[in-house]
C-alpha positions in Angstrom: -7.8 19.5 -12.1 -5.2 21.8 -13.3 -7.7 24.5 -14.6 -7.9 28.1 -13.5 -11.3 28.3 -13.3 -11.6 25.8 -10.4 -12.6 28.3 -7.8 -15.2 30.1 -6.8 -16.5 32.8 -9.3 -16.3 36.1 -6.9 -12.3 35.2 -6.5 -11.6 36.1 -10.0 -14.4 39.4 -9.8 -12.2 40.2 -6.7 -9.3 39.8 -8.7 -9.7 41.8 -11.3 -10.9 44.8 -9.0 -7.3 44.4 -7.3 -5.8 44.6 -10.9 -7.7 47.7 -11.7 -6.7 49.5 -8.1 -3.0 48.2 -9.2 -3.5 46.4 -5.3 -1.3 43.2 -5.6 1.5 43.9 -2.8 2.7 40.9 -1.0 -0.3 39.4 1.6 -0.6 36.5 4.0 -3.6 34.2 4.3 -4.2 31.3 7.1 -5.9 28.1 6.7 -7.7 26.9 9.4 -10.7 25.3 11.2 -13.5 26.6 13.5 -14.6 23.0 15.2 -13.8 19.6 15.1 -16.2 17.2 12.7 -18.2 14.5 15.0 -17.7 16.0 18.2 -14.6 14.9 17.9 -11.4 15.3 20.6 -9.0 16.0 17.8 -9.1 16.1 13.3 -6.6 14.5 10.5 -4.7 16.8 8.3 -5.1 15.7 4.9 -5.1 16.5 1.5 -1.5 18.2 1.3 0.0 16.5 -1.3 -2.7 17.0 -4.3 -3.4 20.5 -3.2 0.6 21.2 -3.8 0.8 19.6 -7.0 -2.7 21.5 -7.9 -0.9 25.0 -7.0 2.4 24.1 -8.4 0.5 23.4 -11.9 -2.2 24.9 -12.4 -3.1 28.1 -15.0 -5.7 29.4 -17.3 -6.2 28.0 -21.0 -7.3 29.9 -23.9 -10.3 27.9 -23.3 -10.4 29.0 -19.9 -10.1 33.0 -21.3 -12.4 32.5 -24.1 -15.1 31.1 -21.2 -14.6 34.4 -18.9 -14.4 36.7 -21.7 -18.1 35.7 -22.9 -19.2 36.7 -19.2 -19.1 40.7 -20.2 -17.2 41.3 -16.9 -13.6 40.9 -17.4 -11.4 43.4 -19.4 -8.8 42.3 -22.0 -5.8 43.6 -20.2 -6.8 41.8 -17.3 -7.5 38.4 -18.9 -4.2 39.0 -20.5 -2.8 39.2 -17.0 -4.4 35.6 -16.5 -3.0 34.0 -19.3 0.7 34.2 -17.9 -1.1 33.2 -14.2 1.2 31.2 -12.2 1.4 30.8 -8.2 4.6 32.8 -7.3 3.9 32.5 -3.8 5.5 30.7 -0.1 3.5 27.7 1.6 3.7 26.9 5.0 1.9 23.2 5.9 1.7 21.3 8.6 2.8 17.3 7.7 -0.3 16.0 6.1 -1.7 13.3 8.8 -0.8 15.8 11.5 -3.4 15.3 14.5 -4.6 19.3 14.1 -7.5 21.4 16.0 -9.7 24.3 15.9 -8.0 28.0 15.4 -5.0 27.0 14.9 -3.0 27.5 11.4 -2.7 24.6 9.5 -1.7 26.5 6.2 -0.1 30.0 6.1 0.1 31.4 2.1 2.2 34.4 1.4 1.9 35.0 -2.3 1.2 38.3 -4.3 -2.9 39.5 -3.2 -4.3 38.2 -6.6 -2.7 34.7 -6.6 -3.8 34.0 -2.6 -7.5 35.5 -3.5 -7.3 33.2 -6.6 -6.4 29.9 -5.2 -8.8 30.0 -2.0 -11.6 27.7 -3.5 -8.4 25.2 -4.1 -7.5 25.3 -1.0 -10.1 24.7 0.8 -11.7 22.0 -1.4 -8.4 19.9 -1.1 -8.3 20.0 2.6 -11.5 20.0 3.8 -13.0 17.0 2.5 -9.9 14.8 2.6 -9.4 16.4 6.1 -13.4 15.3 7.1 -12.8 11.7 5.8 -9.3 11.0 7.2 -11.0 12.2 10.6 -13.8 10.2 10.3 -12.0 7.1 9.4 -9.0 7.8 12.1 -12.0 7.7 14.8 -13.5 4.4 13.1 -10.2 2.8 13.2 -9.7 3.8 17.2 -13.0 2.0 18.3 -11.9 -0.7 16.0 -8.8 -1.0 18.6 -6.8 -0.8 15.5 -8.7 -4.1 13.5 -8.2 -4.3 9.7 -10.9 -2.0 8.6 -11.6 -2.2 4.8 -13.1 0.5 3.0 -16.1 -0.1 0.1 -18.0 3.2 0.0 -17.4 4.1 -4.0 -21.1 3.3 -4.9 -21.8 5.7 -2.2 -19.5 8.3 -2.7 -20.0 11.9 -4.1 -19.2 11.0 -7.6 -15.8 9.8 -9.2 -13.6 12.6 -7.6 -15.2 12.1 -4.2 -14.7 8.6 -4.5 -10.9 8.6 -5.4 -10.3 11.6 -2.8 -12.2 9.8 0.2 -10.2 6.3 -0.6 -7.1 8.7 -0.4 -8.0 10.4 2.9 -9.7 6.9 4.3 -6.1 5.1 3.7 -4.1 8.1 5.7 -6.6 8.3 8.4 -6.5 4.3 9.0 -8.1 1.4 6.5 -6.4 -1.4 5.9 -7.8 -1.4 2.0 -10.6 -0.2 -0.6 -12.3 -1.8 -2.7 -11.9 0.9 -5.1 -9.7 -1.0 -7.9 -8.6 2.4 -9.3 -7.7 4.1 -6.0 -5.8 1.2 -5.3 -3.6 1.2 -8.4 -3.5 5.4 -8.5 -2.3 5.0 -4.7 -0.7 2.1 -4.4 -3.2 0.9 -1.8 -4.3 -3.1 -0.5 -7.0 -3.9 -2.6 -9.9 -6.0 -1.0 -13.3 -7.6 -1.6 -15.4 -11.0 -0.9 -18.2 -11.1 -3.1 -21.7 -9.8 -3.1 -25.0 -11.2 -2.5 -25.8 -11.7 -6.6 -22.9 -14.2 -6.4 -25.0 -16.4 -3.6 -28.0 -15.7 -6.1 -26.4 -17.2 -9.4 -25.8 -20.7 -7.8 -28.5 -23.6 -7.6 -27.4 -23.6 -4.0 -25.6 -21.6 -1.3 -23.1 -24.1 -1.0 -21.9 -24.4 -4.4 -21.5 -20.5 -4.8 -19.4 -21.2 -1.8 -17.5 -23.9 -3.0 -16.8 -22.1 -6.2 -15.8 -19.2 -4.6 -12.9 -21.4 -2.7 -12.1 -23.3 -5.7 -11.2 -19.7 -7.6 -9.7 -17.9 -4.3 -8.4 -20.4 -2.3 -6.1 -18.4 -0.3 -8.7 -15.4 0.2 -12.4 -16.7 0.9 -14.8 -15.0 2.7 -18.0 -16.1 2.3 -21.0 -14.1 2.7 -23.8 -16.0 5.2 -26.8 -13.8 5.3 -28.0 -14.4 1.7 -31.0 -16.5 2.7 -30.4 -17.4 6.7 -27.2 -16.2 8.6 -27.3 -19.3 11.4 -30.0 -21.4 9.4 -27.9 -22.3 6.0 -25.2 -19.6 5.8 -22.7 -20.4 8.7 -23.2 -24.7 8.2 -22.9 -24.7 4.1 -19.3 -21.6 5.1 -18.3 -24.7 7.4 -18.9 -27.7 4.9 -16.7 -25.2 2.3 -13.9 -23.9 4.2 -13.7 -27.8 6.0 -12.3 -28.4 2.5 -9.9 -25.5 2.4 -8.3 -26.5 5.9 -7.6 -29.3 4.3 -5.6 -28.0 1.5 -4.0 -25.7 4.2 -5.7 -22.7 3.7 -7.6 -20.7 5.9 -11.5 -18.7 5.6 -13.8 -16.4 6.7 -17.0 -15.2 6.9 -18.8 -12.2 6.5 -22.2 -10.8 8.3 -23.9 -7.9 6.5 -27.2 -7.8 8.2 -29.1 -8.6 11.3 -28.1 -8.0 14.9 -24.1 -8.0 14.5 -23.0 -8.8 18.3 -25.6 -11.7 18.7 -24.9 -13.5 14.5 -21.1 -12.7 15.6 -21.3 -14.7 19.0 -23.5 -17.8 17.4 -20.8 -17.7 14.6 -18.4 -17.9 16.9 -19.7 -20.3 18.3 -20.6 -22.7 15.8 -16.5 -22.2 14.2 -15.5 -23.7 16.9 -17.6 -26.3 17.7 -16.4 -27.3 14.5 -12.9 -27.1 15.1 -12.1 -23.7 12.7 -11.3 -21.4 15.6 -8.4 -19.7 13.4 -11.2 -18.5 10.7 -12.2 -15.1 10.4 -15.4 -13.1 11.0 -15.7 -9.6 9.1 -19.0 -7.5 9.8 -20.1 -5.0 7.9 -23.7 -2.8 7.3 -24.2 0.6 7.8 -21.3 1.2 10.7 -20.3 3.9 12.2 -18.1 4.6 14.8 -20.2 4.2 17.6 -21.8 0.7 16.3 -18.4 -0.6 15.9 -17.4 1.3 19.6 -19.8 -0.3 21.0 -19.6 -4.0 19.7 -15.9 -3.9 20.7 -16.9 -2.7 24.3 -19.0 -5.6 24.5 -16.4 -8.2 23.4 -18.3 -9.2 19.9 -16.1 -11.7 18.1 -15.4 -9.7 14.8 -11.9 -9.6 13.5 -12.5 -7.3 10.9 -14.8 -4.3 9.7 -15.9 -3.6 6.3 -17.1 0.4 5.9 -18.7 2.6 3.1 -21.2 4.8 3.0 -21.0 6.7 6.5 -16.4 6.5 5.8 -16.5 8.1 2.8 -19.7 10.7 3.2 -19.0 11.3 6.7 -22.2 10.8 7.6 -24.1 12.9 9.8 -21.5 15.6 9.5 -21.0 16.7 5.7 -18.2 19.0 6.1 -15.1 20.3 7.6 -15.8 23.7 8.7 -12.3 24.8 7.3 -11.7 28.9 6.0 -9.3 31.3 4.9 -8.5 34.1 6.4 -6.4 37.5 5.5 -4.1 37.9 8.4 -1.4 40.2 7.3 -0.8 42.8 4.0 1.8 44.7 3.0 2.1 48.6 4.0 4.0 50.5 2.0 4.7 53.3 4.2 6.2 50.9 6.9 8.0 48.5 4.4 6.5 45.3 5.8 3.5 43.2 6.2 1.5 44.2 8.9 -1.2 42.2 10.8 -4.7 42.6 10.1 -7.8 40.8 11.9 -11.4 40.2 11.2 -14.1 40.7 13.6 -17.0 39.5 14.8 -19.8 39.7 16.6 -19.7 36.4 17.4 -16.2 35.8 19.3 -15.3 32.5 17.8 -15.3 34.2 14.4 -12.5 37.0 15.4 -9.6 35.7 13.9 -6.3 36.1 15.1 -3.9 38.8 13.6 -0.2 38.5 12.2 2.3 35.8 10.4 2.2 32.7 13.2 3.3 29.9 13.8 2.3 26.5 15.6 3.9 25.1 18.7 3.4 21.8 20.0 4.1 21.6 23.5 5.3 17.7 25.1 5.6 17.0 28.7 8.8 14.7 29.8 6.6 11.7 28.9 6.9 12.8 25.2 2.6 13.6 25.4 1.6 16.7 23.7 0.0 19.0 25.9 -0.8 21.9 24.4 -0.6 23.6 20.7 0.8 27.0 21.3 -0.1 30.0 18.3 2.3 32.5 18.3 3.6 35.1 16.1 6.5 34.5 13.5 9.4 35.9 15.7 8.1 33.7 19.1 10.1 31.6 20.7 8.6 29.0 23.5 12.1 27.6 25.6 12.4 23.8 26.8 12.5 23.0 30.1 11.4 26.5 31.3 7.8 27.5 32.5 5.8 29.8 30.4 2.7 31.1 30.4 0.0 31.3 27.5 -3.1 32.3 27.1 -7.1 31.4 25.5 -7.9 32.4 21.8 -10.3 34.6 23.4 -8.7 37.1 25.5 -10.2 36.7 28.8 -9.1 35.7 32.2 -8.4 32.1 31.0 -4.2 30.8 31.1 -2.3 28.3 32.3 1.4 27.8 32.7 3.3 24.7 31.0 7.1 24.0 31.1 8.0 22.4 28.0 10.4 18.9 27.4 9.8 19.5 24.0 8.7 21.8 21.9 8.2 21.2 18.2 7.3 23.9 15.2 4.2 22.2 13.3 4.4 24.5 10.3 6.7 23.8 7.5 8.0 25.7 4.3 7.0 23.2 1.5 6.7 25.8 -1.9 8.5 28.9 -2.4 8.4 31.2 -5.3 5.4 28.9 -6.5 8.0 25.5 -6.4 7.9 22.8 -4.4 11.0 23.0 -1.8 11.8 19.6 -2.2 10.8 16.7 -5.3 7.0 15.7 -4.4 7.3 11.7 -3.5 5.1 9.6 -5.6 1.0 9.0 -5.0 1.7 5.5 -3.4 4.6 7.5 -1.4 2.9 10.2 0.0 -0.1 8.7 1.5 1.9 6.0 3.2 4.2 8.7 4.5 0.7 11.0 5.8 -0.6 7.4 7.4 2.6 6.9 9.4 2.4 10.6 10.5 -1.2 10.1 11.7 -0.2 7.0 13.3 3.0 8.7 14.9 1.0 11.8 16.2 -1.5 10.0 17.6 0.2 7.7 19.8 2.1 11.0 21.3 -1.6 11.9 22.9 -3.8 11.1 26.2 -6.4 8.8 25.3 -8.7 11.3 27.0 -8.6 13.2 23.7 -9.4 10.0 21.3 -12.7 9.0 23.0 -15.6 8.9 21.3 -17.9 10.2 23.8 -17.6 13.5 25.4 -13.6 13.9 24.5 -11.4 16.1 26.8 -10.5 19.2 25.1 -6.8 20.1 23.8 -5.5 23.4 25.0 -4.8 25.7 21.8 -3.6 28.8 23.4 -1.6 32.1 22.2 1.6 33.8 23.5 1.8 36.6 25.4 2.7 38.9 22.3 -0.4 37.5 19.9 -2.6 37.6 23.0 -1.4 41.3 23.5 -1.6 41.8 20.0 -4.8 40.9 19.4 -6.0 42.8 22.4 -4.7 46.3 21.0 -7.0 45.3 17.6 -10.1 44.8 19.7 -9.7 47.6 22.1 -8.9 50.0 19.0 -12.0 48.2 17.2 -14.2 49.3 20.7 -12.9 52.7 20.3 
């Protein structure tokens, strides 16, 4: 998607009204999120690397023109202007798989005003789906306790491009592999798959579709037992076909896609070893979410391996990452520098929070993050000296925190509309964004990973953005 076009229309109206007041001085716009998806303790960063390339590349054809010319709004000078359209601008990113939260930066854009109105629509489609579905599947994978969990959603997915994203963001946030034969190859990601029901079906017999199976795959059966009866005919006729595997020195497994999971799992169990296979597999799969598979590894249900699609690659009961993009600074002429501006609200939450910032990440001597500091571009947090920071929302709320560490979470990756450094390769970049998520994660209390009623990370300001911020709601009052 390298088109122009792809954003929302009232960008390019905007656009041309800045063109007309000759209003394009330099501007800063953040990136960030209001909540996290699921009631979740923490989200997953992703969709960095596509939305680079996609603002690195991207222009307006002549087709492109000729389709906003026929609209009647847009004057020739100004769709002249479009036709040399290129992103001149910086972008600050956080690592893609960074473990991120509400109100804090995760993009800052400084860029010419047309160009950062332009791309916002990119932006935020990159990010927030890819950002929803690596969350989603980083969650799944914790109540897994880190079990190979294979991802199958692409007959579920919201079309083509939702399918190839979510395998994308599903691989950073945790999976194992997809099923999705093109992701796989466009990402260099483990492919999987067993077979499906139709292949039971197409035998005279469940055993023989099972026997078949082995003869073909040898080294990677797993054989689907709830075709006609799970504990009836499915388990004994897996049994009689992988007996003959063992033999040859291979190994199987078996997959349960219906019924009560925990109880199929344990008779399964069960009947594998009586049988003397207690090295072969059990995957489970059927509608899981997080919680199902939370709870039925609570409860010590013999599954070795999850299979996920439809509520991985949706995200289920929550459709979408509640990501925006906010003006926080523009250029003054007078004073010969960007100054900070803020939007308010009457709802609190919604007041965002002036200036050019950065991110801090604060770790105790244990190397655990305890706190994500914003503060302005020019703020410095010391190690090993107590400081004190304060809530997003300016009231009595602060705490005091000395520092081991303290790390700077947003990073110049484009400036003057080009990528700092070479972009690695598709199969590159996502196994880089995985081993960040995995990295990150590990570095926090498991408090904020639960599932259930997650302890919340303190995101807090300095002293200068909290005082800043202050002087633009007390002027505001006035």
């Amino acid at each position: 998607m390298t088109s122009g076009l792809f954003t929302d229309f009232y960008e390019l109206t905007m656009a041309q009204g800045y063109w007309k007041q000759n209003m394009n001085n330099r501007v800063v716009f953040d990136m960030f999120f209001r909540k996290n998806p699921f009631n979740s303790g923490f989200s997953i960063l992703a969709g960095n690397e596509p939305l680079l390339d996609e603002l690195t590349s991207f222009s307006f054809s002549d087709d492109d023109l000729a389709f906003l010319r026929q609209q009647g709004l847009f004057d020739n000078g100004f769709l002249d202007y479009l036709k040399g359209f290129r992103f001149s601008g910086d972008v600050y990113m956080m690592d893609e798989g960074s473990v991120v939260f509400p109100q804090e930066p995760v993009i800052r854009i400084s860029a010419p005003l047309i160009e950062a109105q332009i791309i916002e629509g990119i932006v935020l489609n990159y990010i927030n789906f890819q950002s929803l579905i690596a969350t989603k599947t980083a969650r799944i994978w914790l109540c897994s306790k880190k079990a190979p969990v294979m991802e199958f959603g692409l007959r579920r997915a919201q079309g083509p491009d939702g399918a190839m994203s979510a395998t994308r963001a599903a691989y950073i946030g945790g999976v194992a592999g997809t099923s999705n034969t093109l992701a796989a190859k466009v990402y260099g990601i483990p492919v999987m798959g067993t077979m499906a029901h139709s292949w039971v079906m197409s035998f005279n017999s469940e055993l023989e579709a099972f026997e078949k199976y082995a003869e073909l795959y040898p080294e990677n059966s797993v054989f689907l037992i709830d075709t006609y009866d799970t504990l009836g005919s499915g388990i004994k006729n897996a049994i009689k076909a992988g007996k003959k595997l063992v033999e040859q020195g291979h190994n199987f497994g078996v997959r349960l896609d219906s019924g009560d999971i925990e109880y199929l799992s344990r008779q399964v169990r069960r009947e594998l070893d009586n049988a003397g296979f207690k090295s072969a597999t059990i995957s489970a799969s059927n509608d899981l979410t997080e919680e199902i598979i939370s709870t039925l590894v609570a409860n010590k249900a013999p599954i070795d391996s999850w299979g996920v699609g439809t509520n991985l690659v949706t995200g289920g009961y929550e459709s979408a990452f509640t990501g925006v993009y906010k003006l926080c600074g523009r250029y003054n002429a007078q004073a010969g520098c960007i100054q900070p501006t803020m939007k308010f609200s009457d709802n609190p939450e919604k007041m965002t929070n002036p200036g050019i910032k950065n991110v801090f990440r604060l770790y105790d001597e244990n190397g655990i993050a305890g706190a994500d500091i914003i503060g302005l571009e020019n703020d410095t947090i010391k190690e090993n000296v107590e400081q004190r920071f304060f809530h997003p929302l300016i009231d009595y709320r602060q705490f005091t925190f000395t520092p081991s560490k303290v790390e700077n979470l947003l990073k110049k990756r484009v400036e003057n509309g080009k990528r700092i450094t070479k972009g690695l390769s598709a199969s590159e970049q996502i196994k880089q964004s995985r081993s960040v998520m995995e990295k990150q994660l590990e570095t926090f209390d498991e408090s904020y990973k639960r599932i259930l009623n997650p302890h919340i990370y303190k995101v807090s300001l300095t002293e200068n953005l909290k005082e800043l911020k202050k002087t633009f709601i007390e002027a505001n009052i006035k």
